[in-house]
C-alpha positions as CSV (number, residue, x, y, z in Angstrom):
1,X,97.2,-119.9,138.9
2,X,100.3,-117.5,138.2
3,X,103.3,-119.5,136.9
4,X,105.6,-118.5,140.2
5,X,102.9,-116.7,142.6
6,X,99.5,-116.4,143.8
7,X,100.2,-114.4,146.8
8,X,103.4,-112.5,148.1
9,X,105.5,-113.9,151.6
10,X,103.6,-111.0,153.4
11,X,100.3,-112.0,152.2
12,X,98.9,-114.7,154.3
13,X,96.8,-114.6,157.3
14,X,94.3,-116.5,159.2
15,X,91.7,-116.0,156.6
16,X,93.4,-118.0,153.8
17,X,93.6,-121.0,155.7
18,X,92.5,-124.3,154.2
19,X,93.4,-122.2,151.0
20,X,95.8,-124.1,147.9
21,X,98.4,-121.2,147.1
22,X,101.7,-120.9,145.2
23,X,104.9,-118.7,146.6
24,X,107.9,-118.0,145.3
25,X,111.0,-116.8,147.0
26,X,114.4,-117.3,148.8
27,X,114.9,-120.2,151.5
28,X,115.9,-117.7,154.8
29,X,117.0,-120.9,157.2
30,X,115.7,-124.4,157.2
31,X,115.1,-126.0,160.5
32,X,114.6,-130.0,161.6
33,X,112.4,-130.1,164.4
34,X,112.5,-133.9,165.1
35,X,112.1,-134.8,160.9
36,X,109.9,-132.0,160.3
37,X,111.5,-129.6,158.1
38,X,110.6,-126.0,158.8
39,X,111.7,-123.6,155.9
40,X,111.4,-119.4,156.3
41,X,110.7,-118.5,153.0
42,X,111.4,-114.7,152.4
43,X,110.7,-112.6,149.5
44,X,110.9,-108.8,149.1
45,X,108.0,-108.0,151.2
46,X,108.1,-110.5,154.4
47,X,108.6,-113.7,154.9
48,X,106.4,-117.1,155.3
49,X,107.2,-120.3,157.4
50,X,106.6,-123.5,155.2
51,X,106.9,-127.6,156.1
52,X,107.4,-130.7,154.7
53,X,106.9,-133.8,157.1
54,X,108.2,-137.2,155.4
55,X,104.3,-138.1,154.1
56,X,105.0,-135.3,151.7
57,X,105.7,-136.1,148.4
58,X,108.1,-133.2,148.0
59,X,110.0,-134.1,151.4
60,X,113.0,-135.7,149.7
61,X,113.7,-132.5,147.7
62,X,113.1,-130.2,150.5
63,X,115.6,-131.9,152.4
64,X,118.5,-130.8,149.6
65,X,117.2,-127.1,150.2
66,X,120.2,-124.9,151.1
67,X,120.2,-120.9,152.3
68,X,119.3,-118.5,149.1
69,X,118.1,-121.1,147.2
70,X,115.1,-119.8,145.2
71,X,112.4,-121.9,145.1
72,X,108.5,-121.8,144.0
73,X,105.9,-123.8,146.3
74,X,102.4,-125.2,146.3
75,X,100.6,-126.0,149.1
76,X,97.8,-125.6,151.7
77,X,97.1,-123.0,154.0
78,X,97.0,-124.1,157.7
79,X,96.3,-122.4,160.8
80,X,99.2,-122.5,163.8
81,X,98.4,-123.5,167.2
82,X,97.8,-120.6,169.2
83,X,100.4,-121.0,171.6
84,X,103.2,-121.0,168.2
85,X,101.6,-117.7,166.3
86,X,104.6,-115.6,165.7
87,X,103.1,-112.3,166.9
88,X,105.8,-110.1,164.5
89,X,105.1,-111.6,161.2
90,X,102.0,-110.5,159.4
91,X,101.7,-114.3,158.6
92,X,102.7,-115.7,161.5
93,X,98.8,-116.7,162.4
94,X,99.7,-119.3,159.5
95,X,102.1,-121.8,157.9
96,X,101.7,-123.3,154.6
97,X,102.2,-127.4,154.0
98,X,104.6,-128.1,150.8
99,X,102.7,-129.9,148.5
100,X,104.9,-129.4,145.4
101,X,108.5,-127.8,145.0
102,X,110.5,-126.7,142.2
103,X,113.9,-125.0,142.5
104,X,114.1,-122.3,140.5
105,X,118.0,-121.8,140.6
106,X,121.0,-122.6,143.8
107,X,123.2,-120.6,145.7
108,X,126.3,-121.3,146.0
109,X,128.1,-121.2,149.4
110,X,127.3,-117.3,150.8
111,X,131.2,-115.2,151.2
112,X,128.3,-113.6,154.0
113,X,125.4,-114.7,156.2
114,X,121.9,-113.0,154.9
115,X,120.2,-114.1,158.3
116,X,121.0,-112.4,161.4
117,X,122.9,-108.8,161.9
118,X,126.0,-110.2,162.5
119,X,129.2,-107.6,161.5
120,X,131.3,-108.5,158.6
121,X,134.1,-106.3,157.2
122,X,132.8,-103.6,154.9
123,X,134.7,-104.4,151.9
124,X,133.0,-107.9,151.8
125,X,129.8,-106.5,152.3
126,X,130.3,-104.1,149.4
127,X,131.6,-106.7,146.9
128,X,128.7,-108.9,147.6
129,X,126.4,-105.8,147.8
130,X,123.5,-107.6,145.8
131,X,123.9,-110.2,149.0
132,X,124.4,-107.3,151.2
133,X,120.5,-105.5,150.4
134,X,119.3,-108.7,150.9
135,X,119.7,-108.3,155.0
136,X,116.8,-107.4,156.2
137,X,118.0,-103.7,157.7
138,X,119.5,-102.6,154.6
139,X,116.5,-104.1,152.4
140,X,114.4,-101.9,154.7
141,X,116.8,-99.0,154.5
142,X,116.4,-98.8,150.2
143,X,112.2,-98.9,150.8
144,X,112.6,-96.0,153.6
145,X,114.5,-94.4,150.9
146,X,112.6,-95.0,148.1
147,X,109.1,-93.7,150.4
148,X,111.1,-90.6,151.8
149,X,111.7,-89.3,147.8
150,X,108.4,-90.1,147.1
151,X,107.1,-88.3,150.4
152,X,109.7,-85.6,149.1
153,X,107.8,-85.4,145.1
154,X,104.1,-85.3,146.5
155,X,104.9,-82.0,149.4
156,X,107.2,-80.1,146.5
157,X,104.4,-81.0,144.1
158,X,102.0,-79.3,146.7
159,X,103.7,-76.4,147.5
160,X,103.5,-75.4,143.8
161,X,106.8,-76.7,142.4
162,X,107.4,-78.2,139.1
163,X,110.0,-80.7,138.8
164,X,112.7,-80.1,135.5
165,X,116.0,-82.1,135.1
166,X,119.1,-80.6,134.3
167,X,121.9,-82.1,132.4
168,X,124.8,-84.5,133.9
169,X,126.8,-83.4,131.2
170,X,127.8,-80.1,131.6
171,X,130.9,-77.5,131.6
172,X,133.5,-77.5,134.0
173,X,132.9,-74.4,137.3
174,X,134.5,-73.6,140.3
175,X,131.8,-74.5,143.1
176,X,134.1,-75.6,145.9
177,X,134.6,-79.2,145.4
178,X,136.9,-81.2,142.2
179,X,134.9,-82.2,139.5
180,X,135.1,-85.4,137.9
181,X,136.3,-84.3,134.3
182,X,134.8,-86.4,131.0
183,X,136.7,-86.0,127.8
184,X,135.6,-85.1,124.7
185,X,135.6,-87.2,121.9
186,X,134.4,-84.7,119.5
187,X,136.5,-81.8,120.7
188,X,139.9,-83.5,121.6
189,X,141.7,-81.8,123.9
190,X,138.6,-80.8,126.0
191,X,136.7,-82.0,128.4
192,X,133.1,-81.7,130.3
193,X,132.1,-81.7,133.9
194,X,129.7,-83.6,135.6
195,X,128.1,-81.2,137.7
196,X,129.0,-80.9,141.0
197,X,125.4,-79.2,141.8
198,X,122.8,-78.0,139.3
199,X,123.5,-74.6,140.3
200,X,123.9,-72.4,137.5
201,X,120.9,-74.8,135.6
202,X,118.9,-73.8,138.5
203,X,119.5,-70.5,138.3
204,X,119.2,-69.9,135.0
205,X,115.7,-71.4,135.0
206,X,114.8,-69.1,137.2
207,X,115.9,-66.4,134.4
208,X,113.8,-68.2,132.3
209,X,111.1,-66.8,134.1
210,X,110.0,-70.4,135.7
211,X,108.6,-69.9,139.6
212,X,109.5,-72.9,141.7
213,X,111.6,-75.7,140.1
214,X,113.1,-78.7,142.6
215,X,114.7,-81.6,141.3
216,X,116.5,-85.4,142.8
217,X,118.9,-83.8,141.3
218,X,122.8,-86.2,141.0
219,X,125.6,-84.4,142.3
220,X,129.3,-85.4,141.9
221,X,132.0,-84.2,143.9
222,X,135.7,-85.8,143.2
223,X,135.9,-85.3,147.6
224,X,138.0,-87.5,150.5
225,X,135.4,-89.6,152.3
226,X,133.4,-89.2,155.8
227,X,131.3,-91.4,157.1
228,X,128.4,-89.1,156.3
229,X,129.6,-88.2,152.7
230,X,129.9,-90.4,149.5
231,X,132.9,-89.9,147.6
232,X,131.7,-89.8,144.1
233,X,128.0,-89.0,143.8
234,X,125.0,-88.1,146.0
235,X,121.5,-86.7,145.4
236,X,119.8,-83.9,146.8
237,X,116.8,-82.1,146.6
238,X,117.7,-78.8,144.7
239,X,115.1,-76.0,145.1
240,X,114.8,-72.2,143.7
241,X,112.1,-69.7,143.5
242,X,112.1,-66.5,142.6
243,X,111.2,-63.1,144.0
244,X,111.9,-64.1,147.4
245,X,113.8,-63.7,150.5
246,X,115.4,-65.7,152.9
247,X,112.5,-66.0,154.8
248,X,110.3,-67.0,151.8
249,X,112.9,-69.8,151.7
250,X,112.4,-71.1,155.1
251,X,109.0,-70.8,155.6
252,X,108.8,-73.1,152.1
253,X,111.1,-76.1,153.3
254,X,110.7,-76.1,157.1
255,X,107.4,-77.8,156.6
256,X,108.6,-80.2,154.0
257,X,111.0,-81.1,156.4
258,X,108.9,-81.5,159.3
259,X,106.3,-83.4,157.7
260,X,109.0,-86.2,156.6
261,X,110.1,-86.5,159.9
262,X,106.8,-86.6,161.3
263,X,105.6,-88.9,158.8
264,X,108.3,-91.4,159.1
265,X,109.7,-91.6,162.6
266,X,106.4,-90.1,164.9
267,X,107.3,-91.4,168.1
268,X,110.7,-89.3,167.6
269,X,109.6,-85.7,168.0
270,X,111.3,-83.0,166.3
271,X,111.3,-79.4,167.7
272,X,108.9,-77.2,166.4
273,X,110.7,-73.8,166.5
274,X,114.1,-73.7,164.7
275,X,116.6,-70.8,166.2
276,X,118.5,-69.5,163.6
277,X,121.6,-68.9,164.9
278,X,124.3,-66.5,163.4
279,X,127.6,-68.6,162.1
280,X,129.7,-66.2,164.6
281,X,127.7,-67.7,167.3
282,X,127.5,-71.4,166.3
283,X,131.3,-71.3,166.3
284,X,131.5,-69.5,169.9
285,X,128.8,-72.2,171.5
286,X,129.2,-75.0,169.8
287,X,132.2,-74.9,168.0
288,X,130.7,-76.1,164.8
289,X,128.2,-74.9,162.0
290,X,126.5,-77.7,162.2
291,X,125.6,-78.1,166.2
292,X,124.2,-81.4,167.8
293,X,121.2,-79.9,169.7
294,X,120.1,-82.2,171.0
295,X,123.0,-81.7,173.9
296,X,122.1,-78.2,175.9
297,X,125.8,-77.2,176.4
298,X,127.1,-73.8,175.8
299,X,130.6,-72.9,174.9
300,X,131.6,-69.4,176.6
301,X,134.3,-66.9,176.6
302,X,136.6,-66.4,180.0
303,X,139.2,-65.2,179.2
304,X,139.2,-62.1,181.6
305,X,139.2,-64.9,184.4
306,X,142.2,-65.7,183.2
307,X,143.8,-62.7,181.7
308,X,146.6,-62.1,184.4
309,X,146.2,-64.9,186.2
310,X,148.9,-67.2,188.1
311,X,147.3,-69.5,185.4
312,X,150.9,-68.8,183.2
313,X,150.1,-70.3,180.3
314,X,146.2,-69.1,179.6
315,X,147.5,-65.6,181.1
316,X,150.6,-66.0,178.4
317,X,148.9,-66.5,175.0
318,X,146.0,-63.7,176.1
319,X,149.1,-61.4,175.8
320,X,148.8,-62.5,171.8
321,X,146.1,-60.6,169.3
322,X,143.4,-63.1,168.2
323,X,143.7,-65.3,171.2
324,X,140.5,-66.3,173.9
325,X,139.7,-68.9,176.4
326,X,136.8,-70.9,176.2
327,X,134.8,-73.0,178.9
328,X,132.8,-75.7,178.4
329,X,130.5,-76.6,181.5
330,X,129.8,-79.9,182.3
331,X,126.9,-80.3,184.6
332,X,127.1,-83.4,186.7
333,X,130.9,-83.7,185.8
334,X,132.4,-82.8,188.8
335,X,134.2,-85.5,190.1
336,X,138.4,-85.7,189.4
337,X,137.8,-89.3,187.3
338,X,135.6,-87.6,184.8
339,X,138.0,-84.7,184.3
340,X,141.2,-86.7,184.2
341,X,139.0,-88.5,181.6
342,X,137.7,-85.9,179.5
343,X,141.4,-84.8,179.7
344,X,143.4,-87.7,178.1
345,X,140.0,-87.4,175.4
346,X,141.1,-84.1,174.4
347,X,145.2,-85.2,173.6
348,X,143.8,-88.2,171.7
349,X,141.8,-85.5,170.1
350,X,145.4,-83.7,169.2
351,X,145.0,-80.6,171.9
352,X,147.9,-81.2,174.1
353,X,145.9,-80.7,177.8
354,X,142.2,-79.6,178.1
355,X,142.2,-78.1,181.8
356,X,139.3,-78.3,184.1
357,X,137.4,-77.1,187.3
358,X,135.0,-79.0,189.2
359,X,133.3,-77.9,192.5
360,X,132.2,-79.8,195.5
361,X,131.2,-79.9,199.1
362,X,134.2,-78.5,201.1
363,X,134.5,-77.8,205.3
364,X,133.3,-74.2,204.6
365,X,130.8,-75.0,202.0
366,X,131.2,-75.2,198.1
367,X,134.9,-75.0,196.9
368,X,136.5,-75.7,193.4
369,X,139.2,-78.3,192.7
370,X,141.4,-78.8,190.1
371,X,145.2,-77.4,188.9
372,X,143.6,-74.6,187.5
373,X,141.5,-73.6,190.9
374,X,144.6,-73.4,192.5
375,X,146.5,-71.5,190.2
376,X,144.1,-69.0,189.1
377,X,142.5,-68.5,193.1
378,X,138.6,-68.7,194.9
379,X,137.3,-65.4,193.5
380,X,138.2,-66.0,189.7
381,X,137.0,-69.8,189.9
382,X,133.7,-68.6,191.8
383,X,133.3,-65.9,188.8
384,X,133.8,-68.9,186.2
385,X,131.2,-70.9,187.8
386,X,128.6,-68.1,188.5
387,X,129.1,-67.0,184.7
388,X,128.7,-70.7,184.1
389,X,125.8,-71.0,186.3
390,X,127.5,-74.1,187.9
391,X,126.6,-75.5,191.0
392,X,128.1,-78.6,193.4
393,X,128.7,-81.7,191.1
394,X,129.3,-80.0,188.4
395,X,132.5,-79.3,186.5
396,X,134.3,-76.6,183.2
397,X,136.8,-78.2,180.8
398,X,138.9,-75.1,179.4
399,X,140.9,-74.7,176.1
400,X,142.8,-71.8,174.8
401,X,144.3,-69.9,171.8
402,X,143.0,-69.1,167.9
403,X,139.9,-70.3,168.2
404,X,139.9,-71.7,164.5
405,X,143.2,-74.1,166.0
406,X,141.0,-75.6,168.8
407,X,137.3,-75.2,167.5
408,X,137.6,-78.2,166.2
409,X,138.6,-80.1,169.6
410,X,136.0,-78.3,171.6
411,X,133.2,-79.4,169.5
412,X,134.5,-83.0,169.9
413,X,134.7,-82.5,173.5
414,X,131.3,-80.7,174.0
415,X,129.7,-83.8,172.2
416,X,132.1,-86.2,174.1
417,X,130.9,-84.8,177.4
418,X,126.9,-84.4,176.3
419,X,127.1,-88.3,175.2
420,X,129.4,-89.1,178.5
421,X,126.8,-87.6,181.3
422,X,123.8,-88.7,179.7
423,X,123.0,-84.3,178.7
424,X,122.0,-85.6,175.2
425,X,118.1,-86.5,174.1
426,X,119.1,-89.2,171.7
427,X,115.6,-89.7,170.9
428,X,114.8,-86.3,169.3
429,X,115.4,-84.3,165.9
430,X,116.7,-80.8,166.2
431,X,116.8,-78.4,163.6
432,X,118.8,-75.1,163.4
433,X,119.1,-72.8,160.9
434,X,123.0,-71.3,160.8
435,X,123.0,-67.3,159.4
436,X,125.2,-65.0,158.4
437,X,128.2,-67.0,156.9
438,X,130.9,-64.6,156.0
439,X,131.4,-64.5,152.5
440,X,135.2,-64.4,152.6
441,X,137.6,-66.5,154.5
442,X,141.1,-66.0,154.6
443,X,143.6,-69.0,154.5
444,X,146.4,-68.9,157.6
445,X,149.0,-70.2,155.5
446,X,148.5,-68.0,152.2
447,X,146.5,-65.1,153.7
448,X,144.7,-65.4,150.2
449,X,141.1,-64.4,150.0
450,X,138.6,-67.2,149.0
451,X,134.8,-67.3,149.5
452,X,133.9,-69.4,152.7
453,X,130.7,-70.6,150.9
454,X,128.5,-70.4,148.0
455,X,130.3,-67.7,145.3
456,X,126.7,-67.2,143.7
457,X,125.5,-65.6,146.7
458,X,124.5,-62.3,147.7
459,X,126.5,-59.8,150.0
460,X,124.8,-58.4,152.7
461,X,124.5,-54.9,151.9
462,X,125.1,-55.7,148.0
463,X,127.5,-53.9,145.7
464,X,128.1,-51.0,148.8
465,X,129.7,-53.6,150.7
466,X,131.8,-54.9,148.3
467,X,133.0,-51.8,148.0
468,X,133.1,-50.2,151.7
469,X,133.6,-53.3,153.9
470,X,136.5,-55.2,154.7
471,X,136.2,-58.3,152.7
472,X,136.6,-60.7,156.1
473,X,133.6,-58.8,157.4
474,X,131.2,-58.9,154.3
475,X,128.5,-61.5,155.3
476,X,126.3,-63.4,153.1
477,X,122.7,-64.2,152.3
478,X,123.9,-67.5,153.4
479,X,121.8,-70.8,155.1
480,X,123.0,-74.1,156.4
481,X,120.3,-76.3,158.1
482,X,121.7,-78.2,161.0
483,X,120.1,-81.5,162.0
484,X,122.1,-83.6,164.8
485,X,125.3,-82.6,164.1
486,X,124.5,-83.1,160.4
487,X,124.3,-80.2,157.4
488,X,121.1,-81.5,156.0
489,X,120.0,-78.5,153.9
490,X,122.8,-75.5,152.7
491,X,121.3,-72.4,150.4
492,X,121.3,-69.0,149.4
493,X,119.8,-65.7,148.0
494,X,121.5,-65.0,144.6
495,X,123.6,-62.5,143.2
496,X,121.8,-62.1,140.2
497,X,123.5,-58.7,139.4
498,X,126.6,-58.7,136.8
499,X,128.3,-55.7,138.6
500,X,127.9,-57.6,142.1
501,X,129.0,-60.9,140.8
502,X,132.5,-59.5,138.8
503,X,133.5,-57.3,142.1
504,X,132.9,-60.6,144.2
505,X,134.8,-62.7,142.3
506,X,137.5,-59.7,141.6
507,X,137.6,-59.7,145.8
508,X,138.1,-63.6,145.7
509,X,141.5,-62.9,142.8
510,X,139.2,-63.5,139.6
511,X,140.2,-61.7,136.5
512,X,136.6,-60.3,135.0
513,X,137.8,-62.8,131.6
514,X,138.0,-65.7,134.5
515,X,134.6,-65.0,135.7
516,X,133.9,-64.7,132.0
517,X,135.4,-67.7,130.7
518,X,133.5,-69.8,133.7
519,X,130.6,-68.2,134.0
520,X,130.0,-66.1,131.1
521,X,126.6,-68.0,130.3
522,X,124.9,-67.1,133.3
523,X,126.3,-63.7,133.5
524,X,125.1,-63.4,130.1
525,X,121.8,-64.6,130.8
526,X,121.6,-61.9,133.9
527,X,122.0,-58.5,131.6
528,X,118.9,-59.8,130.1
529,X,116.5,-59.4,133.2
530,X,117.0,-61.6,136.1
531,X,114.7,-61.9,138.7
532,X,116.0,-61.9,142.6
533,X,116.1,-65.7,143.1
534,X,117.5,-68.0,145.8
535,X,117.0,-71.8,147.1
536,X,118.5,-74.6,149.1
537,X,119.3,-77.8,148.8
538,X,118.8,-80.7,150.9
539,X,121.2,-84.2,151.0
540,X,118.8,-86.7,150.6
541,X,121.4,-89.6,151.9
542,X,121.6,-88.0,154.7
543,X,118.2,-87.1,154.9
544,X,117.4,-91.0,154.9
545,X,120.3,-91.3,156.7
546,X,118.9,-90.2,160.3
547,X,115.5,-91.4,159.7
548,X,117.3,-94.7,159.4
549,X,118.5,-94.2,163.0
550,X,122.3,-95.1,160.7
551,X,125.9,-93.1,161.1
552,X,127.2,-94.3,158.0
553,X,125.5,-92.7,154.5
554,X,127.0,-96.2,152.8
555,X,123.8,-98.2,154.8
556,X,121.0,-96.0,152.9
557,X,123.1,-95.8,149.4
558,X,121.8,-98.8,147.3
559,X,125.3,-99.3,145.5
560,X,128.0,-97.1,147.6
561,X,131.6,-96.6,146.8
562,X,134.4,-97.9,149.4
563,X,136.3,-95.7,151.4
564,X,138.6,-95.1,148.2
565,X,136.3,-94.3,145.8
566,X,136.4,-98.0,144.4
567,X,133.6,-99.9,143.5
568,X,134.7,-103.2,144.4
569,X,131.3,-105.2,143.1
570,X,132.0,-103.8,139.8
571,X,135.5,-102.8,139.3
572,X,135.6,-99.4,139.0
573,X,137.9,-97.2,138.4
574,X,138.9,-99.6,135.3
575,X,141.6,-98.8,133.0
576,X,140.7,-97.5,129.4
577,X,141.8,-99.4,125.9
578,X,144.1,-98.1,124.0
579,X,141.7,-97.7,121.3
580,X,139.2,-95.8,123.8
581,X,142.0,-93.6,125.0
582,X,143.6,-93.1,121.3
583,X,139.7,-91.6,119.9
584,X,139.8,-89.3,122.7
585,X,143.2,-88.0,121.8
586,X,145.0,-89.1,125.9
587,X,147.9,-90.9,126.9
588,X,148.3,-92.1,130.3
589,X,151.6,-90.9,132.1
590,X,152.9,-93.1,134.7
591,X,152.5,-91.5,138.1
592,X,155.8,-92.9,139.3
């Protein structure tokens, strides 16, 4: 027999009974059921109830068993009484009678409980991660993980993709996020760049003359923290091909996409036909480029209904260039408790008021209520709700001004009120495909020009519009998938033009000998024949992330940062030697 093991914790059914076996594993719980010790023993792949009644030789030692102790077993197979099989264990037709222990090493006193899902502050769960991954959720999280990339190699793999890696140490680029900087010991003075995204690698193979590449590729992005975005490193599944449009690009990964889902949560359907809607649009509607779906409301624009209206301060700021009032309808949220509601949501949210309409049954029939109602009069409130389509019960939530100041707020709101009147199908996956990103945006403090997305992409319209268009109106070959309120995939055709890329960097306030000094080796590589090219990439964590049914991306990482960038298991960041920082020629300066 195997030293630790014959068969796993998962193993054992009805037909080994009367067998001898050996397990090995951790002690889950013990219980003492009237001097019969029952023991969960749990290793990675399920767990098995032993016992030990006080005619077993090894009772004495089984009674010194503590949590996480690991221990190795012999014993016989038996069969439980039908009215005690444990319907959700694979084993639980069984239980095995200690004949022999050994401990194989003790735990000491656990800083956190393994058994049960009970909440414990998230710094101590990420100091004791390794005791963390042993709860049974985030044990199953890393497997779903694990199968979802594997899921992910076998469809790229059959759609005619060959997987290359790229390297981790490359040269500093401007990509839209800090990079985490590595100095050079050979070159003092100088330093790498871990790449932010294998973008110009990517690229480049493509240049090479390469087809389809994808990669897991490591991404590392020196960013602030959300609750769906590490703030150090995350993979993705980077894709290019080349001779292709954006089409070619969505037709490839939609049913890469669909088939994970599919595979690995079936009873949650996803929808089978993804709008692509322009990013104008996803702004006016939802308020966000990456739209929840799953809740049917509508953003609109009434500001004529307001535009001169006893409604002062809507009819004021529509006197301003750039200003608009939007609605959000809320059907079924027409009662004065759910607006005063959604109201004090939206100051907590930092908009100062949120106004509202609802309508209900009156003496002469429908009539709207509300401090706007009666400021703005019937016939304008009964044009807001038939633009609406709004009925009796229902109710509009209103904000007001530059739409990029209060976007923000209404797309909080319109989720708020979704969530609120039960409008959201939480038990469904829907995609989106967001087009047409402008490829310049313009900053309202600095009124400086800098691209909105990806600066390898290519203008609508090429180098003509570059040249002809205003530069806020130039759009871009541009993709975001959506996913729940989630970006899950973001991509691009590529400029793989010289003359293109040097006028839109020029329009973005690059000198030609910037765009040189940063990109010269892709530039380079393009005056040597570059096929049209473009791809996506997809955030794996987050991918796993809402198959897990999880809001944080920390409960599918294995080893996550905190919300500092720290690695409190480990101790990073760590402070250098002297010696370490005197071969790479640094000094540290104190920040005080």
């Amino acid at each position: 027999m195997h030293l630790y093991r014959s068969h796993t914790c998962n193993e054992l059914n009805a037909s080994n009974v009367g067998e001898s076996i050996r397990l090995s594993g951790w002690v889950h719980r013990v219980r003492d059921h009237g001097g019969i010790l029952f023991i969960d023993l749990r290793d990675h792949y399920g767990m098995t109830q032993i016992l030990a009644d006080p005619d077993s030789l090894a009772f004495k030692l089984v009674e010194t068993l503590r949590a996480e102790w690991v221990v190795c077993v012999d014993g016989k197979v038996m069969a439980r009484e039908t009215s005690l099989i444990n319907t959700k264990l694979p084993s639980g037709e069984i239980e095995v009678f200690i004949e022999k222990i050994e401990v194989l090493s003790t735990s000491e006193d656990l800083p956190l409980p393994i058994f049960g899902d009970l909440d414990y502050p998230e710094e101590t769960r990420l100091k004791y991660r390794f005791l963390d991954l042993r709860r049974e959720k985030l044990h199953q999280n890393m497997i779903l993980r694990s199968k979802v990339i594997n899921s992910i190699r076998s469809r790229m793999n059959g759609s005619g993709f060959d997987e290359f890696q790229t390297p981790i140490i490359t040269a500093s680029s401007p990509e839209g996020a800090r990079d985490f900087l590595v100095p050079s010991r050979l070159h003092p003075g100088k330093f790498y760049a871990l790449p932010q995204a294998p973008q110009q690698f990517k690229q480049l193979i493509m240049v090479a003359g390469f087809d389809k590449y994808f990669q897991i590729a490591p991404c590392f992005r020196d960013e602030d923290p959300r609750a769906d975005r590490s703030p150090t490193d995350f993979y993705q599944l980077d894709m290019e091909m080349s001779f292709v449009e954006q089409e070619d690009i969505f037709n490839t990964i939609e049913p890469i996409i669909k088939g994970i889902m599919q595979e690995f949560r079936p009873e949650k359907p996803t929808n089978n036909v993804w709008p692509r809607i322009s990013y104008k649009d996803a702004l006016l509607w939802y308020g966000s480029d990456k739209p929840d779906l799953r809740n049917p409301i509508k953003m609109q624009i009434v500001s004529e209904h307001f535009r001169g209206s006893g409604f002062k301060i809507f009819a004021n700021l529509l006197e301003n260039e750039g200003t608009e009032v939007r609605a959000i309808p809320a059907p079924t949220g027409g009662s004065r408790k759910f607006c005063d509601r959604m109201n004090h949501f939206a100051q907590k949210e930092g908009s100062p008021a949120m106004g509202y309409i609802f309508w209900r049954a009156g003496e002469d029939g429908l009539e709207a209520a509300g401090p706007l109602a009666k400021n703005i009069g019937p016939e304008r409130t009964e044009e807001i709700r038939k633009q609406l389509d709004l009925d009796e019960g229902d109710a509009a939530f209103f904000l007001g001004g530059r739409p990029a100041k209060f976007e923000a707020v209404a797309a909080r709101a319109r989720n708020e009120i979704g969530s609120t009147l039960g409008l959201t199908n939480n038990n469904s996956f829907e995609f989106c495909w967001i087009v047409d990103f402008p490829m310049y945006e313009k900053s309202e403090e600095s009124g400086e020009l800098d691209f909105s997305h990806n600066p390898f992409s290519m203008p609508q319209g090429g180098l003509n519009a570059l040249e002809s268009q205003e530069a806020t109106e130039i759009l871009g070959y541009q993709y975001d998938l959506a996913c729940n309120g989630y970006e899950l995939i973001s991509g691009a055709i590529r400029n793989h033009k010289p003359e293109i890329m040097y006028k839109a960097f020029e329009i973005a306030g690059y000198s030609k000998s910037e765009v040189d000094g940063q990109f010269g080796g892709m530039i380079n590589a393009f005056t040597y024949g570059a096929p049209p090219h473009g791809g996506c990439a997809t955030g794996i964590d987050r991918l796993v992330m809402l198959l897990a049914d999880e809001t944080s991306i920390r409960e599918v990482i294995m080893f996550p940062m905190n919300q500092r960038a720290e690695d409190l298991m480990l101790g990073g960041p760590s402070e250098a030697s002297n010696e370490q920082l005197r071969e790479l020629g640094l000094r540290i300066i104190d920040p005080s």
